[in-house]
VEXKE-790178 format. One record per atom (N, C-alpha, C, CB): z, x, y; residue number from 1; chain. Coordinates in steps of 0.001 Angstrom, whole numbers, plus 500000, padded with zeros to 6 digits. Each point is the difference from the previous one (the first is absolute). Glycine has a CB too. Layout:
% VEXKE-790178
+--------+--------+--------+-----+--------+
!     zz !     xx !     yy ! num ! cadena !
+--------+--------+--------+-----+--------+
!      Z !      X !      Y ! NUM !      A !
...
+--------+--------+--------+-----+--------+
% end
This chain:
% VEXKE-790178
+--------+--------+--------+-----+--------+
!     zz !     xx !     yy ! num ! cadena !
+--------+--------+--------+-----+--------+
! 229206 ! 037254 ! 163095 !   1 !      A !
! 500829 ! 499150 ! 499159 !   1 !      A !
! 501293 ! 499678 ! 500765 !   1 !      A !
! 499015 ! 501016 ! 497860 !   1 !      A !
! 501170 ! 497775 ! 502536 !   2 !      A !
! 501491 ! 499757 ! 500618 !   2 !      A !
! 501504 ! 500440 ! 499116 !   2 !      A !
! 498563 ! 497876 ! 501118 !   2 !      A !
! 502212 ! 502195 ! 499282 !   3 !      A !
! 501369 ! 500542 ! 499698 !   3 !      A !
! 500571 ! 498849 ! 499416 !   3 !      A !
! 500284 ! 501715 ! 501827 !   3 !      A !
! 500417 ! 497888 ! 497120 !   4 !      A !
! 500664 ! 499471 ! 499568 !   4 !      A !
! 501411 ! 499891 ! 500773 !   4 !      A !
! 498468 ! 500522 ! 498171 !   4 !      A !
! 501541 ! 497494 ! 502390 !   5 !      A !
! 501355 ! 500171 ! 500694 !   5 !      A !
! 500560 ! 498466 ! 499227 !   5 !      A !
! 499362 ! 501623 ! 502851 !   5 !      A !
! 502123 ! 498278 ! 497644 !   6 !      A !
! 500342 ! 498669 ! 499079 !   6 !      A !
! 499500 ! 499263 ! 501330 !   6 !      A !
! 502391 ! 500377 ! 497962 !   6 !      A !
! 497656 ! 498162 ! 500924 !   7 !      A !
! 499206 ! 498793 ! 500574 !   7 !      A !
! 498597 ! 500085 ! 499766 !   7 !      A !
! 501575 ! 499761 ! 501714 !   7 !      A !
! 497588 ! 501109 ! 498059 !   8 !      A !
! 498304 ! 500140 ! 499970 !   8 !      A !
! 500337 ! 499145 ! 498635 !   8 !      A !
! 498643 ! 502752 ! 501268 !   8 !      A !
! 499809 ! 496599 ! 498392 !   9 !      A !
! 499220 ! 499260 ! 498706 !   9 !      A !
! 499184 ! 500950 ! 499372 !   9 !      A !
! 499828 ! 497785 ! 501016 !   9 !      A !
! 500351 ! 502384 ! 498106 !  10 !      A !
! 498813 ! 500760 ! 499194 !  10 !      A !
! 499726 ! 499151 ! 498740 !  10 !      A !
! 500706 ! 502483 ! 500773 !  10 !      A !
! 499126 ! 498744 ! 498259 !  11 !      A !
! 499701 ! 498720 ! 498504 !  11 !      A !
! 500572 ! 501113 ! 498793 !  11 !      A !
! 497079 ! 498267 ! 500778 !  11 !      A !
! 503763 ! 501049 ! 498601 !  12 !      A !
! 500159 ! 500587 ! 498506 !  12 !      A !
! 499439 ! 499694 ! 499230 !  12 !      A !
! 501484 ! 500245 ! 500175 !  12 !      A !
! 498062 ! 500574 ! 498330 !  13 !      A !
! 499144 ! 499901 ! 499409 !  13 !      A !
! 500782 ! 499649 ! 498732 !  13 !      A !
! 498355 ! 501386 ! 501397 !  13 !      A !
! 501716 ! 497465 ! 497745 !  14 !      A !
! 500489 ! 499405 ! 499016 !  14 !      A !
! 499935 ! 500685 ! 498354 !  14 !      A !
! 499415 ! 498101 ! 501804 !  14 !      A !
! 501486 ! 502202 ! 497902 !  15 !      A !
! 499334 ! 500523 ! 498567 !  15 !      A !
! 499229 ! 499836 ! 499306 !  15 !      A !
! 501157 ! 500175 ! 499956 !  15 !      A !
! 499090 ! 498260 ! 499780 !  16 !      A !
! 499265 ! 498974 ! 499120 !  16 !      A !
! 501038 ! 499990 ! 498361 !  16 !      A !
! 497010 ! 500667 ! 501400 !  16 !      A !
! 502676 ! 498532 ! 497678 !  17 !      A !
! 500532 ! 500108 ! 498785 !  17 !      A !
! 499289 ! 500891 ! 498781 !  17 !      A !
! 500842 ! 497807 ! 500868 !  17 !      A !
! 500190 ! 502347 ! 498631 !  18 !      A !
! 500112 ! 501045 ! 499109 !  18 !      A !
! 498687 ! 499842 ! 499006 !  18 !      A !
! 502773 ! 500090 ! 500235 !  18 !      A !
! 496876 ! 498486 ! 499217 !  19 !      A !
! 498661 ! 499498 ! 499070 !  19 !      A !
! 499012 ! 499742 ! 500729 !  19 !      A !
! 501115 ! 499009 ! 498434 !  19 !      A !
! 498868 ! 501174 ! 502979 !  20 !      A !
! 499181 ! 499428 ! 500951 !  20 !      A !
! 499516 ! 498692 ! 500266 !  20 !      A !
! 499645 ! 501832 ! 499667 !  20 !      A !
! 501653 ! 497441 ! 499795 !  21 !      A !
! 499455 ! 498303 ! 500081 !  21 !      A !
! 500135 ! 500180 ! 501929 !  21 !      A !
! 501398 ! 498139 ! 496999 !  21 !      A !
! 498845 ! 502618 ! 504010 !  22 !      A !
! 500097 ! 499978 ! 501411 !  22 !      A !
! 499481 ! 501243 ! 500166 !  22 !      A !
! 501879 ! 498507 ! 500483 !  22 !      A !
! 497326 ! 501770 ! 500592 !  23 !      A !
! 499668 ! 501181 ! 500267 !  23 !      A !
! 500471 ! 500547 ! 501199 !  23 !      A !
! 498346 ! 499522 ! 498734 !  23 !      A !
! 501512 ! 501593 ! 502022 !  24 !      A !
! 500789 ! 500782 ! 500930 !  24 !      A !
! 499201 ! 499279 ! 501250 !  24 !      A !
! 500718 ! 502562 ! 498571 !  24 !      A !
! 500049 ! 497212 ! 502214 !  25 !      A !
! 499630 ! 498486 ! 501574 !  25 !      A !
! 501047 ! 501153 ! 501246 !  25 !      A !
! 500332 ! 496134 ! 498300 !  25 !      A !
! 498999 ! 503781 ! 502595 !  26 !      A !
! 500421 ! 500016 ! 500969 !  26 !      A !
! 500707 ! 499141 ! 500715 !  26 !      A !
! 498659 ! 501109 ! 499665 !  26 !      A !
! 502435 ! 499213 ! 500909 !  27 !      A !
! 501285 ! 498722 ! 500358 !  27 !      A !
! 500128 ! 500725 ! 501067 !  27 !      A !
! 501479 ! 498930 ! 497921 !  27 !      A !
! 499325 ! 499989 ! 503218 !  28 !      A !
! 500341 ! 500118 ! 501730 !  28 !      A !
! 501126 ! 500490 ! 499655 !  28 !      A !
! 498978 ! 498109 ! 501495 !  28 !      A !
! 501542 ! 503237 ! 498952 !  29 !      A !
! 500947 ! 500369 ! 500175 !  29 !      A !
! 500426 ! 500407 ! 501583 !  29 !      A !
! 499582 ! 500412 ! 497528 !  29 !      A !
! 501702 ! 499592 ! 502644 !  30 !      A !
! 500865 ! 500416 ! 501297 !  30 !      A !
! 500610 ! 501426 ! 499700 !  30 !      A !
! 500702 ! 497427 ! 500628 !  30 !      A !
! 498718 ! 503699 ! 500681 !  31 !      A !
! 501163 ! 501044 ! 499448 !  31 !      A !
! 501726 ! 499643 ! 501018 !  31 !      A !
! 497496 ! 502388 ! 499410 !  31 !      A !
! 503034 ! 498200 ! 499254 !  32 !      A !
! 501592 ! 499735 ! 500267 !  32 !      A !
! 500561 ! 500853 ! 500266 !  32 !      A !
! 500214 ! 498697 ! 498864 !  32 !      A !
! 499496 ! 502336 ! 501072 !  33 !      A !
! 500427 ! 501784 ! 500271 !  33 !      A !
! 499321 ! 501106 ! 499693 !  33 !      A !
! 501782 ! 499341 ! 499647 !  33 !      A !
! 498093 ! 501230 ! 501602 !  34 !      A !
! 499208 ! 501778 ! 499578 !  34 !      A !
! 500859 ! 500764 ! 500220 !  34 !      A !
! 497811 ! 499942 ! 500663 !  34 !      A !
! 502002 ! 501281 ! 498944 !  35 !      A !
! 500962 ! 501188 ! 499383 !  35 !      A !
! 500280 ! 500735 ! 501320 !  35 !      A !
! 498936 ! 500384 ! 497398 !  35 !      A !
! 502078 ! 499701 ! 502897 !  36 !      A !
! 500357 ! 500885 ! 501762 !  36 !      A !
! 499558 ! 501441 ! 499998 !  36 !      A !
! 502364 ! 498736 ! 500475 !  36 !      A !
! 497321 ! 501662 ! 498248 !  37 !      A !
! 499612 ! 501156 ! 500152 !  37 !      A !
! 499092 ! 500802 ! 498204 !  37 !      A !
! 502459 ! 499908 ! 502423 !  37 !      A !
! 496613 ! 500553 ! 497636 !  38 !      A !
! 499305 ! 500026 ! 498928 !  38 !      A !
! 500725 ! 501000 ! 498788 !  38 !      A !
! 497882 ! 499418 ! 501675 !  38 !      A !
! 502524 ! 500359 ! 496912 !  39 !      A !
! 500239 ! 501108 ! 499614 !  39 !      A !
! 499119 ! 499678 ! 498736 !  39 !      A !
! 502383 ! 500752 ! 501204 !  39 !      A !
! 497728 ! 500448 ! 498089 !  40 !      A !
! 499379 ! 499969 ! 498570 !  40 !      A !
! 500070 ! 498711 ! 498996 !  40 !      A !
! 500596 ! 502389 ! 500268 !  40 !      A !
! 500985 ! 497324 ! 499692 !  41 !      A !
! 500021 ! 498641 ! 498861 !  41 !      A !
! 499163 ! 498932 ! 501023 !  41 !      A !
! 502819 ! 500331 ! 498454 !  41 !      A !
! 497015 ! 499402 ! 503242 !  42 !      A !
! 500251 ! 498692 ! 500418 !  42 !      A !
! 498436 ! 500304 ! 501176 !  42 !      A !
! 503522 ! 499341 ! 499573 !  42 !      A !
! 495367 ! 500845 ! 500276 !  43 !      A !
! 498984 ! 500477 ! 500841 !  43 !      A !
! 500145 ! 498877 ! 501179 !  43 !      A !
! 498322 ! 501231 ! 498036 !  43 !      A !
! 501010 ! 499166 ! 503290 !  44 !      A !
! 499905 ! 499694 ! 500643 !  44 !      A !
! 499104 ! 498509 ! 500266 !  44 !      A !
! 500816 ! 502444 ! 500033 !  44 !      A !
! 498329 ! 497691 ! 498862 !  45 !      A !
! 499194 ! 498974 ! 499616 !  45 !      A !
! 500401 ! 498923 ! 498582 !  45 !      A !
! 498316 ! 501832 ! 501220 !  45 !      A !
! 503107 ! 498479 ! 498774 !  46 !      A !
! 500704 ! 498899 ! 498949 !  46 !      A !
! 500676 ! 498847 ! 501467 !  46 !      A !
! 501006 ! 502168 ! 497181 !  46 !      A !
! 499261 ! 496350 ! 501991 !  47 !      A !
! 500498 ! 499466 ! 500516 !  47 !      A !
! 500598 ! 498980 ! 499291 !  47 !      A !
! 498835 ! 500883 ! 501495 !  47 !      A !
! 502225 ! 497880 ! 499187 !  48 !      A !
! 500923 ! 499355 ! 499395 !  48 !      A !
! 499167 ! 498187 ! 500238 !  48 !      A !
! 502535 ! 502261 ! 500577 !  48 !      A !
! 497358 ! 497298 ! 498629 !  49 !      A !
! 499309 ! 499142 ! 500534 !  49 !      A !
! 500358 ! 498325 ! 499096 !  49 !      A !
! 498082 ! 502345 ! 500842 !  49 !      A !
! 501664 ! 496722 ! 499930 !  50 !      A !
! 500338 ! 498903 ! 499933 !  50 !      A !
! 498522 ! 498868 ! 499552 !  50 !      A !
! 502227 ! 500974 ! 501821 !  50 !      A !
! 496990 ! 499169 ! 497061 !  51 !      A !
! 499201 ! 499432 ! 498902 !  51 !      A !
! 500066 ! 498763 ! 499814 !  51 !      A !
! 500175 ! 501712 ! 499065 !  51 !      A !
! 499068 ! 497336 ! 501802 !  52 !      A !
! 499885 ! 498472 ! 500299 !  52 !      A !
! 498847 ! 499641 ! 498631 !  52 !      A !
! 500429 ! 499978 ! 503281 !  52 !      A !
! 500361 ! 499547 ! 495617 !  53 !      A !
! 499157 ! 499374 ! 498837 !  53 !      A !
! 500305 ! 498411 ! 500135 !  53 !      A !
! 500178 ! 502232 ! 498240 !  53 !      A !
! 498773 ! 496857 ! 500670 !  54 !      A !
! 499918 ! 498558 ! 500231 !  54 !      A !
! 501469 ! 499969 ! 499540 !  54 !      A !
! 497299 ! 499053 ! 499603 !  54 !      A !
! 503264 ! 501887 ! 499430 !  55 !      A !
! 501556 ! 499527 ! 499461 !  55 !      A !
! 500932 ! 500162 ! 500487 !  55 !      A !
! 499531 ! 500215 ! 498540 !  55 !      A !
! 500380 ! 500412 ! 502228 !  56 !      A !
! 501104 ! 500651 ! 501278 !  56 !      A !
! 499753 ! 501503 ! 500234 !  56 !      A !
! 502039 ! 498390 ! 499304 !  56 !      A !
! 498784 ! 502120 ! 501144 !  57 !      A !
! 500553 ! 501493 ! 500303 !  57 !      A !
! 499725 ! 500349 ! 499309 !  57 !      A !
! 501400 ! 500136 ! 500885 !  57 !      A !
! 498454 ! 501287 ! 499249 !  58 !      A !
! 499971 ! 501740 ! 499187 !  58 !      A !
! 500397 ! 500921 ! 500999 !  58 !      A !
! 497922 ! 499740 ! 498418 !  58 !      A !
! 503385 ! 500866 ! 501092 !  59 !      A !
! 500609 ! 501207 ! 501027 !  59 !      A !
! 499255 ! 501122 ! 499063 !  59 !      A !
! 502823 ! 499069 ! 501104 !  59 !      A !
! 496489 ! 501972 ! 499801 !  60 !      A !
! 499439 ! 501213 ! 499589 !  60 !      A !
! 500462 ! 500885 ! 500655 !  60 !      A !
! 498294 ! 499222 ! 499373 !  60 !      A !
! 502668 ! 502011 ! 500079 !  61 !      A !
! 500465 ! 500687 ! 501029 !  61 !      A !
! 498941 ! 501341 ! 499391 !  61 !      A !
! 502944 ! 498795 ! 500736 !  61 !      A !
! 497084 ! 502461 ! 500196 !  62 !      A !
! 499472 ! 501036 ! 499804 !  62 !      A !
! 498899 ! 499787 ! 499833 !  62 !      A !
! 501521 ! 500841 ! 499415 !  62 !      A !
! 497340 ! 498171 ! 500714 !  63 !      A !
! 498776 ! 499775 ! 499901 !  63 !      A !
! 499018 ! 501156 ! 500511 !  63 !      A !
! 500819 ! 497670 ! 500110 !  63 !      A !
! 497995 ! 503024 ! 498756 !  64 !      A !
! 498908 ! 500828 ! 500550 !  64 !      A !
! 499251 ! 499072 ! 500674 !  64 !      A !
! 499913 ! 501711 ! 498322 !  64 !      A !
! 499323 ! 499041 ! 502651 !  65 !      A !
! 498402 ! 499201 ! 500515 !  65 !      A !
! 499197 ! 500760 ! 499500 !  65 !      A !
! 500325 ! 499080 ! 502144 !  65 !      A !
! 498548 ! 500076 ! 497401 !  66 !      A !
! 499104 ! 500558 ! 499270 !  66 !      A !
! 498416 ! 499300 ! 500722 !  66 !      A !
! 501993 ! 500344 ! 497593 !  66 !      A !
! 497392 ! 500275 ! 503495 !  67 !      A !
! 498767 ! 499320 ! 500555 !  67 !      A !
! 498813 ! 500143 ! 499459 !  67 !      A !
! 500959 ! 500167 ! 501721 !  67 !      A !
! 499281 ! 500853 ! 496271 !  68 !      A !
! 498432 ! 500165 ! 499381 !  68 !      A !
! 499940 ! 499475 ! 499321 !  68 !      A !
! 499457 ! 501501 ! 500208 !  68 !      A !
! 501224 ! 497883 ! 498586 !  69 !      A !
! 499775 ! 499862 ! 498717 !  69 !      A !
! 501019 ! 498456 ! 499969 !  69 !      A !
! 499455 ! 503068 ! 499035 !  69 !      A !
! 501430 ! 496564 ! 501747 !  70 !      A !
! 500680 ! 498944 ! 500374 !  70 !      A !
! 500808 ! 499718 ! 498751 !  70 !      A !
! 498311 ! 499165 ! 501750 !  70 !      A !
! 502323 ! 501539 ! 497515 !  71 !      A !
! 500514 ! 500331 ! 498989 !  71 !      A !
! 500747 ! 498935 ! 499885 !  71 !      A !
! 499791 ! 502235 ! 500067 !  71 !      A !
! 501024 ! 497046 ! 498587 !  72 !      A !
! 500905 ! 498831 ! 500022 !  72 !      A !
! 501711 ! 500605 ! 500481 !  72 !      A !
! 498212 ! 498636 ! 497787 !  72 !      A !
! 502315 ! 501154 ! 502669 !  73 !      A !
! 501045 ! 500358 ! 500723 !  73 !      A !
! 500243 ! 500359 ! 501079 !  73 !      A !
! 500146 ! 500206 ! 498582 !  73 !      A !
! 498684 ! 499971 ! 502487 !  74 !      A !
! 499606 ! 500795 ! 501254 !  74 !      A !
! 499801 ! 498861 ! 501001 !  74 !      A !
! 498788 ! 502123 ! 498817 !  74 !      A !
! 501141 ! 498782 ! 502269 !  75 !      A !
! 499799 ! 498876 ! 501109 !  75 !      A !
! 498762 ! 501077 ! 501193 !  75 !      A !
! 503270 ! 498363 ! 499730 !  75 !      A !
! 495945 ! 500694 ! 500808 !  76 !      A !
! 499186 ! 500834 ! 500876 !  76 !      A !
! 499721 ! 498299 ! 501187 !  76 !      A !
! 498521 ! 502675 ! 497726 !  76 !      A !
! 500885 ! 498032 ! 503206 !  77 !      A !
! 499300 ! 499537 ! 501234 !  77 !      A !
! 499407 ! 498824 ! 499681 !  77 !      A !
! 499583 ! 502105 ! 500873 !  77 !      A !
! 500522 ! 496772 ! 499585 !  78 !      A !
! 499107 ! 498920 ! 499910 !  78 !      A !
! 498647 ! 500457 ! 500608 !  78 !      A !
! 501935 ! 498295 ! 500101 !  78 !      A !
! 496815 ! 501104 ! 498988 !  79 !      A !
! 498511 ! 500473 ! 500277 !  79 !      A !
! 499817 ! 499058 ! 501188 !  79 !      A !
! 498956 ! 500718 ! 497459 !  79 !      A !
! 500227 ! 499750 ! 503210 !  80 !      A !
! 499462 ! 498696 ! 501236 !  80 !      A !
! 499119 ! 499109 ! 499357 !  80 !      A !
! 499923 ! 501468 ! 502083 !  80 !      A !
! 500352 ! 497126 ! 498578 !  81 !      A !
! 499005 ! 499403 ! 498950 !  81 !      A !
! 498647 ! 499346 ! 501142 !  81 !      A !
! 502315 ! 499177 ! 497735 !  81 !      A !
! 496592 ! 501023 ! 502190 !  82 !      A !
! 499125 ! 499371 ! 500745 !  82 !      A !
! 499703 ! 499062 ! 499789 !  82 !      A !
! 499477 ! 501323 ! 500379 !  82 !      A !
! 499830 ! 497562 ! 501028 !  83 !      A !
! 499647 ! 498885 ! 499686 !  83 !      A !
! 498705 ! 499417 ! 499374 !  83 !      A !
! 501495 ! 500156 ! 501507 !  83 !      A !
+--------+--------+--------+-----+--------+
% end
């Protein structure tokens, strides 16, 4: 699994709405900052990240990665996509 550094693309995972008229989408995100050093509140695998939606921006700071269950609020690895 590569290391989380700023500047990498990954993908955040969208909540979706509350009645589910939208459901939880994966969006291009930029990381904006990783943690200089891991502690309990701030894991090593949290990050600060910059959430490219059709409406604009989303600043996410303290972001989990989550690469099982792709949970709505999380961000993990873009999948490879074949041709």
């Amino acid at each position: 699994m590569p290391k989380p550094s700023v500047s990498r693309m990954v993908h955040y995972v969208s909540y979706g709405t509350p009645g589910g008229e939208y459901g939880s989408e994966c969006r291009a995100a930029v990381i904006a900052g990783v943690p200089k050093k891991a502690t309990r509140a701030r894991p090593a695998t949290t990050v600060d990240l910059v959430v490219l939606n059709p409406g604009g921006l989303f600043f996410n700071q303290v972001c989990r990665q989550d690469e099982e269950t792709k949970a709505g609020g999380t961000w993990h690895w873009p999948e490879i996509v074949e041709d």
